[in-house]
Residue, then its C-alpha position, 0 to 999 in steps of 0.5 A: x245146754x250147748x256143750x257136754x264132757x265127752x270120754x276120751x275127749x274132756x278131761x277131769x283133773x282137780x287143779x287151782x285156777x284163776x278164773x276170769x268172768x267175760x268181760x261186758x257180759x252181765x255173768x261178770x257183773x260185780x266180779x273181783x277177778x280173777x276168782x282162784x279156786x281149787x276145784x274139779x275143772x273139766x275142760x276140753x269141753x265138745x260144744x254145738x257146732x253153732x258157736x253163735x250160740x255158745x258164749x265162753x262166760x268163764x275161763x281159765x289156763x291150765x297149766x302143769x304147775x296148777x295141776x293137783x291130780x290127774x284122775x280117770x278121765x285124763x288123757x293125751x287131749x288134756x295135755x294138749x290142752x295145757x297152757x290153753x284157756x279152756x272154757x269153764x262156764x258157758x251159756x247157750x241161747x237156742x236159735x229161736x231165742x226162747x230158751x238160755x242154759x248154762x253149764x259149769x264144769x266146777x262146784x265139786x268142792x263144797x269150801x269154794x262156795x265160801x267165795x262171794x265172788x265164786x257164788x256170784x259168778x254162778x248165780x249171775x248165770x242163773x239169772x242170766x239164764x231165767x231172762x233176769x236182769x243181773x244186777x250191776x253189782x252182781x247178785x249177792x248172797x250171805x256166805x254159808x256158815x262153816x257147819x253149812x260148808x261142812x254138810x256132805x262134804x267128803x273133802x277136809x276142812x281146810x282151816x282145821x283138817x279135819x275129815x267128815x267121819x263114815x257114817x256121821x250125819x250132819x244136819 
């Protein structure tokens, strides 16, 4: 898909960032931005030496005072990286034009798919993948239902706090 984590390159953390869909790109299509979510964002992403192929679809700047916690994968490149935008989401295109990827480096926290504009971004991306026409408006869905969010979630419930309980199945 035209770029990958690397250990001891890319870096984890769990930050808010102010997601900015690329302009003029149908990825972007019918986007509120920036879209704010508080994820696992990796950045500092290897790519293809090819950047031809590559295109930055959405983006973000981390930043000492949006960072939440620093996990395993965090290193001197990730401080490096702060202050910089950092690719979140990004589409390949194979040289002989027959085949489209995209990889997204969030979609860790169940409750940011609650977000309209958070799920449009990234089934735009789909389509733009499939060879699809991305709707001007974007691609729209209904939300998910809270007891939808809540299914295989190990996160709290933002509203009410509440923790998935070890061992309790949900539907």
């Amino acid at each position: 898909i035209g770029g990958y984590m690397e250990t001891g390159w890319s870096v984890n953390p769990h930050w808010i960032a102010d997601i900015t869909p690329k302009a003029g790109h149908p990825v972007g299509n019918g986007i509120k931005a920036p879209i704010t979510a508080y994820d696992e964002f990796y950045y500092n992403m290897r790519f293809v030496d090819d950047r031809k192929s590559v295109r930055n679809f959405v983006t973000a700047t981390p930043t000492r005072d949006n960072m939440h916690r620093y996990i395993n994968l965090w290193n001197q490149h990730g401080v490096d990286g702060l202050n910089k935008e950092q690719t979140l989401m990004w589409g390949y295109e194979r040289p002989d034009g027959k085949g489209r990827g995209v990889g997204f480096t969030g979609g860790h926290y169940h409750w940011n798919w609650a977000d309209e504009n958070f799920r449009k971004v990234v089934l735009n991306a789909i389509v733009w993948s499939a060879h699809g026409e991305v709707p001007a408006d974007g691609v729209s869905t209904r939300s998910p239902s809270r007891e939808e969010l809540k299914a295989n979630q190990d996160e709290p419930d933002p509203e009410t706090k509440e923790k998935k309980k070890p061992g309790r199945k949900i539907k």
